[in-house]
N, CA, C and O atoms as a MOPAC input file, in Angstrom:
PM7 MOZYME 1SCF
protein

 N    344.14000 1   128.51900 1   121.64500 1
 C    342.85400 1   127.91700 1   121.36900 1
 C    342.08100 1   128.74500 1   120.34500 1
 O    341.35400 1   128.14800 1   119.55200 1
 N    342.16300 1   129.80200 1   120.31200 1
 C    341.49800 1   130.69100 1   119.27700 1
 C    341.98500 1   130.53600 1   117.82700 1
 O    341.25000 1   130.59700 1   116.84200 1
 N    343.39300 1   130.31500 1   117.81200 1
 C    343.64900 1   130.64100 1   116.83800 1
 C    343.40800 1   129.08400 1   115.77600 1
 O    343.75500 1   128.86200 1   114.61600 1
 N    342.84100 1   128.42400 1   116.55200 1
 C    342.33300 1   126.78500 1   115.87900 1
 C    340.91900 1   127.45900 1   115.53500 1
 O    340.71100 1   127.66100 1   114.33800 1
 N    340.03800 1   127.78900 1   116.34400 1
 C    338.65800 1   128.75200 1   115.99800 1
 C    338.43100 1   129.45000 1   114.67100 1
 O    337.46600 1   129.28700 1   113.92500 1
 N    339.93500 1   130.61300 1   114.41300 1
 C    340.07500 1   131.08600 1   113.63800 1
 C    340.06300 1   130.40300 1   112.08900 1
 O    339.25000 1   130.67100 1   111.20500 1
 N    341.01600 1   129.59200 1   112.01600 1
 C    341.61400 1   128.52400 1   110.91400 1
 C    340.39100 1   127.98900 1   110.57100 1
 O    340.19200 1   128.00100 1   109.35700 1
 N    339.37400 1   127.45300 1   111.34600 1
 C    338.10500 1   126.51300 1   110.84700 1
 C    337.40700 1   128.02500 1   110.77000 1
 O    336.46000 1   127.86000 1   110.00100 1
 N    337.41100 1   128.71200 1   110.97900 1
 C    336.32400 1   129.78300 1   110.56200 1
 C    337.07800 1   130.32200 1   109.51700 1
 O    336.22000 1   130.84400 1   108.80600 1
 N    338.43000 1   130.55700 1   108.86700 1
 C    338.46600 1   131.02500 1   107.69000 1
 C    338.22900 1   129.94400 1   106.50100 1
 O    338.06300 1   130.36800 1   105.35600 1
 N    338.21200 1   128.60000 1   106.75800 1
 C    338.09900 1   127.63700 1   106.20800 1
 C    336.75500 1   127.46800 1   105.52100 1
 O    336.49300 1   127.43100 1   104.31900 1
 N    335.96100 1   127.37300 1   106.60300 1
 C    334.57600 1   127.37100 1   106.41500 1
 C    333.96000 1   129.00400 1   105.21200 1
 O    333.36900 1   128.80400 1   104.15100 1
 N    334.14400 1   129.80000 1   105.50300 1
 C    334.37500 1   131.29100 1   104.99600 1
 C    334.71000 1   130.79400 1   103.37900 1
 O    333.83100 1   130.74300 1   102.51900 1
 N    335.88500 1   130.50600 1   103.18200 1
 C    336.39500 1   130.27500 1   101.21800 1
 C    335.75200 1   129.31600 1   100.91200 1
 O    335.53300 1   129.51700 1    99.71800 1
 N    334.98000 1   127.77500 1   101.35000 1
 C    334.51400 1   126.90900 1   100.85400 1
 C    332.83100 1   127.97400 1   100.84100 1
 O    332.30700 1   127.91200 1    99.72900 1
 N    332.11300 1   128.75300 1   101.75100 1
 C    331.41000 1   129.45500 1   101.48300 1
 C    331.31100 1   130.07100 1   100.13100 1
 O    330.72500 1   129.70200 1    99.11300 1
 N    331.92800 1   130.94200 1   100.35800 1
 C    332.19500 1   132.07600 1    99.10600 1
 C    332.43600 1   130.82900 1    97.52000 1
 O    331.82200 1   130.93500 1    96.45800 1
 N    333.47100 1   129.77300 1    97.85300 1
 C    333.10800 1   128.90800 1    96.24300 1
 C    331.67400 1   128.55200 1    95.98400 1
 O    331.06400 1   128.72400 1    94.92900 1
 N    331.22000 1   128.02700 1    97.11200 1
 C    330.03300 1   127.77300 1    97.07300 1
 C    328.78300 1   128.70700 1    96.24600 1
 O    328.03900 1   128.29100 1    95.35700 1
 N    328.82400 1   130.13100 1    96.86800 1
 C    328.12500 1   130.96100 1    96.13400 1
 C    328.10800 1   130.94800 1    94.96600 1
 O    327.27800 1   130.43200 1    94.21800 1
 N    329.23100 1   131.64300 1    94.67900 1
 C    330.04400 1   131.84100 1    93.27000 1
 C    330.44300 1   130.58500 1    92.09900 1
 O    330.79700 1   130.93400 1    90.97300 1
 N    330.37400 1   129.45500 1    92.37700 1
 C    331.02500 1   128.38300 1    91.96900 1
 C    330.18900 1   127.71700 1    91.38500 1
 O    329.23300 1   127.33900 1    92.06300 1
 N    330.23900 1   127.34400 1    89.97500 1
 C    329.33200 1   126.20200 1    88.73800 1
 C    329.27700 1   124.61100 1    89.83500 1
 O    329.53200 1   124.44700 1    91.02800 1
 N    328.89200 1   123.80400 1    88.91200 1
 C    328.06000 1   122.31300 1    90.17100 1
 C    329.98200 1   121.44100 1    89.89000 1
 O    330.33700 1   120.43900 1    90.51000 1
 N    330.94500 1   122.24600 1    88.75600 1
 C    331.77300 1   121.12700 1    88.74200 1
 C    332.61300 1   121.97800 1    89.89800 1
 O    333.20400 1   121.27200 1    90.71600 1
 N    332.70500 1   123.11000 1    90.02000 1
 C    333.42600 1   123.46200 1    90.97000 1
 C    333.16400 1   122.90700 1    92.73300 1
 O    334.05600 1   122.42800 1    93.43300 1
 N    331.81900 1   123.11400 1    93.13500 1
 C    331.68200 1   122.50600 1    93.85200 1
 C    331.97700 1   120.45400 1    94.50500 1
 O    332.22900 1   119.88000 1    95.56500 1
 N    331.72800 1   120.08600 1    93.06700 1
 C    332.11800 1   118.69000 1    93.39200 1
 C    333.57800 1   118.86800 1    93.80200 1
 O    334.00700 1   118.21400 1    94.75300 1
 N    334.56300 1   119.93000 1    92.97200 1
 C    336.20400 1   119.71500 1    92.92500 1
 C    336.32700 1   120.00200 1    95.12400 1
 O    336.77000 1   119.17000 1    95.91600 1
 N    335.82000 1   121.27500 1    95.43600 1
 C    336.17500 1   121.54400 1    96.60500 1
 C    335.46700 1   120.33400 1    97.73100 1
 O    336.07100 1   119.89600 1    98.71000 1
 N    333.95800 1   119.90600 1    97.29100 1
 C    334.03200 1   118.71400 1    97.96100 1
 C    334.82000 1   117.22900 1    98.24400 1
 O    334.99200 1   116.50700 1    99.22600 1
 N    335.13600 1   117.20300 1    97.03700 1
 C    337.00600 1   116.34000 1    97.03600 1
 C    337.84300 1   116.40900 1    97.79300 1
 O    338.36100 1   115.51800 1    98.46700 1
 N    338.09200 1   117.73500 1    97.73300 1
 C    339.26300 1   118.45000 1    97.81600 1
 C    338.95400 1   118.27900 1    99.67800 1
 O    339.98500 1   117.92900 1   100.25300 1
 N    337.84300 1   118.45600 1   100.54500 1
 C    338.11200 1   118.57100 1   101.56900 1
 C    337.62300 1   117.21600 1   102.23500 1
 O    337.33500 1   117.08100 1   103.42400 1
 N    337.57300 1   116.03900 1   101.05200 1
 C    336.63600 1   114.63300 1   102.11600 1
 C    338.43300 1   114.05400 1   101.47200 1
 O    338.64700 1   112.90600 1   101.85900 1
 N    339.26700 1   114.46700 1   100.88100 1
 C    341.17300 1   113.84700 1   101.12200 1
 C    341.37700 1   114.37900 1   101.61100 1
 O    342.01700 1   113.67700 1   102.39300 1
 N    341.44000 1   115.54100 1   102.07700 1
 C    342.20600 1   116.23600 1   103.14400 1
 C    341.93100 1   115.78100 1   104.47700 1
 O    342.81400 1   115.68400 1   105.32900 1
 N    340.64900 1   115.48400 1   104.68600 1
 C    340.44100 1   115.07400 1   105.92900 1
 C    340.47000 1   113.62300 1   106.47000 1
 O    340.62100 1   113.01000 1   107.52700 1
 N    340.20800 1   113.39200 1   104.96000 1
 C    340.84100 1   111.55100 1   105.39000 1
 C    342.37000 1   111.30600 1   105.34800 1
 O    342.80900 1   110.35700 1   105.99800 1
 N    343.40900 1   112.26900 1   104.47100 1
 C    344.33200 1   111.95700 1   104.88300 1
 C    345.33700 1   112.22000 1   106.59900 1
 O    346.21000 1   111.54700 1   107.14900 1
 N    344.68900 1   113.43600 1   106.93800 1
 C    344.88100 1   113.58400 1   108.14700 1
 C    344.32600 1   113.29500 1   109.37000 1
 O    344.55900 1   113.73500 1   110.49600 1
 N    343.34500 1   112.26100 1   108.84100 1
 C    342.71000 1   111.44300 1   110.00700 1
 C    343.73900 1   110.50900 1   110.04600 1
 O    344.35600 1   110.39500 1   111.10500 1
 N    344.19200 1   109.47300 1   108.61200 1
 C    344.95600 1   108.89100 1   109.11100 1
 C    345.99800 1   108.90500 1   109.35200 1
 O    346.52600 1   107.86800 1   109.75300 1
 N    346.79100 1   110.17700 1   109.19900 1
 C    348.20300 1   110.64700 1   109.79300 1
 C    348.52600 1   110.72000 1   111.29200 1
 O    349.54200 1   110.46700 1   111.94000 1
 N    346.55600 1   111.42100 1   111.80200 1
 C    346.32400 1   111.67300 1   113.34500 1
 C    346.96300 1   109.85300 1   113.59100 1
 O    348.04200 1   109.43900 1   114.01600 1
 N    346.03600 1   109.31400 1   113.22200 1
 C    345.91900 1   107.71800 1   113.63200 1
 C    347.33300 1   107.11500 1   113.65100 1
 O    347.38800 1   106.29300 1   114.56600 1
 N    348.22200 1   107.18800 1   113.14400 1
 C    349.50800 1   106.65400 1   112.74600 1
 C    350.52900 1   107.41200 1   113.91800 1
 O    351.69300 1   107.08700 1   114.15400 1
 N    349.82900 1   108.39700 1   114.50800 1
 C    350.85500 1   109.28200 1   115.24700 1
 C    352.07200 1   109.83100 1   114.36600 1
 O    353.25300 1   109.83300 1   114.71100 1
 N    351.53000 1   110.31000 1   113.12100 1
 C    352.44300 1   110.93800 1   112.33900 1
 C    352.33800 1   112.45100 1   112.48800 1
 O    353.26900 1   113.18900 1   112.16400 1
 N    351.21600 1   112.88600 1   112.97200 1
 C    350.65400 1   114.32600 1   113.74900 1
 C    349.83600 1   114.24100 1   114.76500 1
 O    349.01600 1   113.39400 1   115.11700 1
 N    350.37500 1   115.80900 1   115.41600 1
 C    349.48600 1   115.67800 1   116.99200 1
 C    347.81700 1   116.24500 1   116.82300 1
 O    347.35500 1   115.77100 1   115.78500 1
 N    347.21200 1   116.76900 1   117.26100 1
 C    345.83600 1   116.76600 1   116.81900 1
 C    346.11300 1   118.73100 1   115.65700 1
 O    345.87500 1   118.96000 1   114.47100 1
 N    346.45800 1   119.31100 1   116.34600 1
 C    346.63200 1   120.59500 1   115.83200 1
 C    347.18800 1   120.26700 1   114.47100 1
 O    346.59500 1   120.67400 1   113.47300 1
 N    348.30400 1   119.54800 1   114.36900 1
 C    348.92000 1   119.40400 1   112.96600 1
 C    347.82800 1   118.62000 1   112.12900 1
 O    347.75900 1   118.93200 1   110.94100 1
 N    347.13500 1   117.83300 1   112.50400 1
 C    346.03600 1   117.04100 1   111.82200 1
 C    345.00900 1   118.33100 1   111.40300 1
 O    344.49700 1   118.34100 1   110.28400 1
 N    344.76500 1   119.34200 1   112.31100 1
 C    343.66000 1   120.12700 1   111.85000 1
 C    344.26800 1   121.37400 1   110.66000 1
 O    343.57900 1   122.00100 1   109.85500 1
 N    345.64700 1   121.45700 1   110.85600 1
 C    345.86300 1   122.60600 1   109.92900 1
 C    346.12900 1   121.65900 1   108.92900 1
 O    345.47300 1   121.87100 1   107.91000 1
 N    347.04500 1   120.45600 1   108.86600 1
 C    346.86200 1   119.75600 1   107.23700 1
 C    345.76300 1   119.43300 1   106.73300 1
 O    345.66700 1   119.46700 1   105.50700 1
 N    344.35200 1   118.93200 1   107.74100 1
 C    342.97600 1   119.66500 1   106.59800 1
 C    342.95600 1   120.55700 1   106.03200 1
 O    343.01900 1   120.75900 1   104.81900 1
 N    342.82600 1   121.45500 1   107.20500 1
 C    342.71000 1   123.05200 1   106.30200 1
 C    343.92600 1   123.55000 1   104.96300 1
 O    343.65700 1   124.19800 1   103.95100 1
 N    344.89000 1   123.15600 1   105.26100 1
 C    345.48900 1   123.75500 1   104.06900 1
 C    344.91600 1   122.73600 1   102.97000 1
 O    344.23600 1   123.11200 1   102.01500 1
 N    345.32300 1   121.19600 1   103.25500 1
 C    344.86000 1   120.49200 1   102.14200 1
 C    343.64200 1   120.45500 1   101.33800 1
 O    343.65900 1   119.97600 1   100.20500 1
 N    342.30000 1   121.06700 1   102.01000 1
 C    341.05900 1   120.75800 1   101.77400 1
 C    341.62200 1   122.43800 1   100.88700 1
 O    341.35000 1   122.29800 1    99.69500 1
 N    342.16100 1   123.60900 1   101.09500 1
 C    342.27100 1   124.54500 1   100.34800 1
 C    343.26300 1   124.19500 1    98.71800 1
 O    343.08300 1   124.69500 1    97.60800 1
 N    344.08900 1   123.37200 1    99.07300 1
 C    344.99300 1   122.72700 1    97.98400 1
 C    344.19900 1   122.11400 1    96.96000 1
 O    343.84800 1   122.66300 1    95.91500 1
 N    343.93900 1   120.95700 1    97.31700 1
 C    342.70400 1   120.31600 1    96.85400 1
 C    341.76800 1   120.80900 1    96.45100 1
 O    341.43800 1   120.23400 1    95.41400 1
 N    341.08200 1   121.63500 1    96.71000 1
 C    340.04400 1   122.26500 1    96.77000 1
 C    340.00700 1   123.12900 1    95.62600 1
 O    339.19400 1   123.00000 1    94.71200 1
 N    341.15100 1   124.26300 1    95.70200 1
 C    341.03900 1   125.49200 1    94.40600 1
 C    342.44100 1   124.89500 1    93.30000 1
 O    342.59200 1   125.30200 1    92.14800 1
 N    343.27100 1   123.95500 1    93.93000 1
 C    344.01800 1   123.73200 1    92.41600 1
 C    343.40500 1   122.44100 1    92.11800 1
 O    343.24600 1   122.36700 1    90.89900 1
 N    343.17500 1   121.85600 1    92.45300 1
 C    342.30100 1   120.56400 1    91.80300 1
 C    343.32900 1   118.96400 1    91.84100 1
 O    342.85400 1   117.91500 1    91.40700 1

């Protein structure tokens, strides 16, 4: 259970730090980057193509994918 805690708290943490640091186009890119990630693994959850854990780490990596390569 922690280590799901962890994952959304390092998550939250790098979209932080772009945030600071990051011009208004960077920010739009990571806001992208984490409203597909999370819609695609909502509907993966939905399809029973992942169990809830796999739905939360393919946000997190994807919203990081998305997010810093564009």
């Amino acid at each position: 259970m922690l280590h799901r805690k962890v994952n959304i708290f390092f998550l939250l943490a790098l979209v932080f730090v772009f945030i600071l640091y990051g011009e208004s186009q960077d920010h739009t890119q990571i806001l992208l980057g984490i409203l597909f990630a999370v819609l695609l693994a909502t509907v993966a959850f939905l399809f029973n193509w992942l169990t809830i854990d796999g739905a939360t780490a393919a946000a997190i990596c994807g919203s990081i994918a998305y997010g810093i390569g564009g």
